[in-house]
N, C-alpha and C positions, 0 to 999 in steps of 0.2 A: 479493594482495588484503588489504587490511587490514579493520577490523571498523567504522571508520568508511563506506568503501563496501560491506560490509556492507549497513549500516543506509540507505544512497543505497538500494541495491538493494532491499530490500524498502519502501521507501514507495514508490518508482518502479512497482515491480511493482504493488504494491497500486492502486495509480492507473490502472494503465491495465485491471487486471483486474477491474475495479471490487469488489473487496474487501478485507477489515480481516487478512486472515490468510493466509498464505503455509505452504508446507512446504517448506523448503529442505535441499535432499540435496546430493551428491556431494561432493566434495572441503572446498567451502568452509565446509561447514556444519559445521569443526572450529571456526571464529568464535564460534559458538553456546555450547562448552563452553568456549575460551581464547580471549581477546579480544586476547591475544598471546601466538601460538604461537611456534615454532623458524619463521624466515623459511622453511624447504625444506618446509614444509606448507604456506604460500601463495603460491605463485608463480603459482597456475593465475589467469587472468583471466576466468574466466567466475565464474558462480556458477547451479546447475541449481533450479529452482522451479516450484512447481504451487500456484496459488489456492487456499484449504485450500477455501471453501463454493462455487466460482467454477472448478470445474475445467473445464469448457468456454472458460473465457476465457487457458485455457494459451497456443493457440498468437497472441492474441492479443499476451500478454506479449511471447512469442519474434521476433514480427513486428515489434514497436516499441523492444525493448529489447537485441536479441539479435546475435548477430556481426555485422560491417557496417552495422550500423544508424548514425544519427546519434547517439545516447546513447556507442556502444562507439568511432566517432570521436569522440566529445569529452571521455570522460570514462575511459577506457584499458582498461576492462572492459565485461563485459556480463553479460546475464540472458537464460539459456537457457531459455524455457520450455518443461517436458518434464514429459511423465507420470511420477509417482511410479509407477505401474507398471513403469517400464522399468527400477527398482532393482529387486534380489531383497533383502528385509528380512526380519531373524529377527522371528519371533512376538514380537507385544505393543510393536512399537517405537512404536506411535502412543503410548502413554500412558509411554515415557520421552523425549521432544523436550524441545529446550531452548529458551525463550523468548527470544527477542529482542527488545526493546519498547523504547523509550525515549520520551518526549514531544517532545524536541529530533530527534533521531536518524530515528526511523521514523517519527515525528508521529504517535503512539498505533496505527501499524499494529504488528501480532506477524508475525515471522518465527518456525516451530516449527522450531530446526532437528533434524536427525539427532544421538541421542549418540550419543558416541564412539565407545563400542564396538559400535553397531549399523550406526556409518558402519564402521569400521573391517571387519567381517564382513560387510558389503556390496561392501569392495574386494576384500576377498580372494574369495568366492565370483564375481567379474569377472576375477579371475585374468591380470590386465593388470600387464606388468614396472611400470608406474607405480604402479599399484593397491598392487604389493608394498613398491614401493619407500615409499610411503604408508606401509602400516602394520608397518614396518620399523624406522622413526623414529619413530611412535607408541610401539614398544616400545622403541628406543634410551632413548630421554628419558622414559620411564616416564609416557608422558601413556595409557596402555591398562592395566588389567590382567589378565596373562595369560591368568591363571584365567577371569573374566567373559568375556572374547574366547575361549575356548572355549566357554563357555556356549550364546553368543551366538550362532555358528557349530553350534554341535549342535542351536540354533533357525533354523537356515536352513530354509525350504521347499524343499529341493536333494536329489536321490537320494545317497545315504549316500554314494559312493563321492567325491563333491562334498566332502562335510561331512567324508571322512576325511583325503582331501588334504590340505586347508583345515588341519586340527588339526596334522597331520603338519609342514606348514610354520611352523606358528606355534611349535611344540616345538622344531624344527631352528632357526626362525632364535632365538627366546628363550634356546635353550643356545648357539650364537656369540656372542649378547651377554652372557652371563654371568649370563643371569637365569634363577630355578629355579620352574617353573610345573607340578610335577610336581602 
């Protein structure tokens, strides 16, 4: 996905859920913070989104825009709409999202997306080999840092032994790459 379908995907969205503002999680919402990431961050063809004032008009989105639909034949992506409940987010993520807006682009609709590091602690507490392999390469390429992605992860709403994991792997894979996050 690039950050131009991106910006498809949230006016699209906004249109059929009849509103001005989106909250765009999972994978693609590294768009939000790098408008051009390492290509092995967007490969996913979806992008997952919930109405920020319009959240009854989620499965709406999903219906009109979402796998199999005519948008996802004709345009090589889709829009999943999915409750932002079905992410686990550390504490306070609503008030660090990153704006996505343009007049051309969204046609003055906002996509909020997830920052990095809260998308990031959101994969790893999903504990999915993609999830990992996700934020693997966030910290390859120094687009996370370490420290804050502990943070972020010691703000997961997750029973400790969740959060200890979690830390555990980011120290283990941060020390194979050669970065010092002590």
């Amino acid at each position: 996905m690039t950050r131009d379908q991106l910006e498809h995907a949230i006016r699209a969205a906004c249109e059929i859920a009849n509103d001005t503002e989106l909250i765009v999680f999972g994978s693609q919402a590294i768009l939000g913070t790098y408008s051009d990431p390492p290509e092995s961050l967007t490969t996913s063809v979806e992008v997952d989104v919930q109405p920020k004032n319009r959240p009854e008009n989620t499965v709406a989105v999903d219906g009109s825009l979402g796998e199999l639909s005519m948008f996802h034949s004709t345009h090589g992506f889709y829009v999943h709409g999915v409750s932002i409940d079905s992410a686990t987010l550390p504490l306070g993520w609503e008030g660090r999202t990153v704006k996505v807006s343009d007049p051309r682009g969204t046609r003055g609709c906002t996509g909020h997306c997830l920052e990095v590091h809260d998308l990031a602690a959101s994969k790893l507490v999903a504990n999915r080999e993609k999830d990992r392999q996700f934020v693997a390469i966030l910290l390859r390429e120094r687009l996370v840092d370490g420290h804050v992605l502990v943070q972020r992860v010691n703000d997961l709403p997750v029973d400790p032994a969740r959060r200890t994991s979690a830390v555990r792997w980011i120290h283990l894979t941060a020390a194979e790459l050669g970065i010092d996050i002590r």
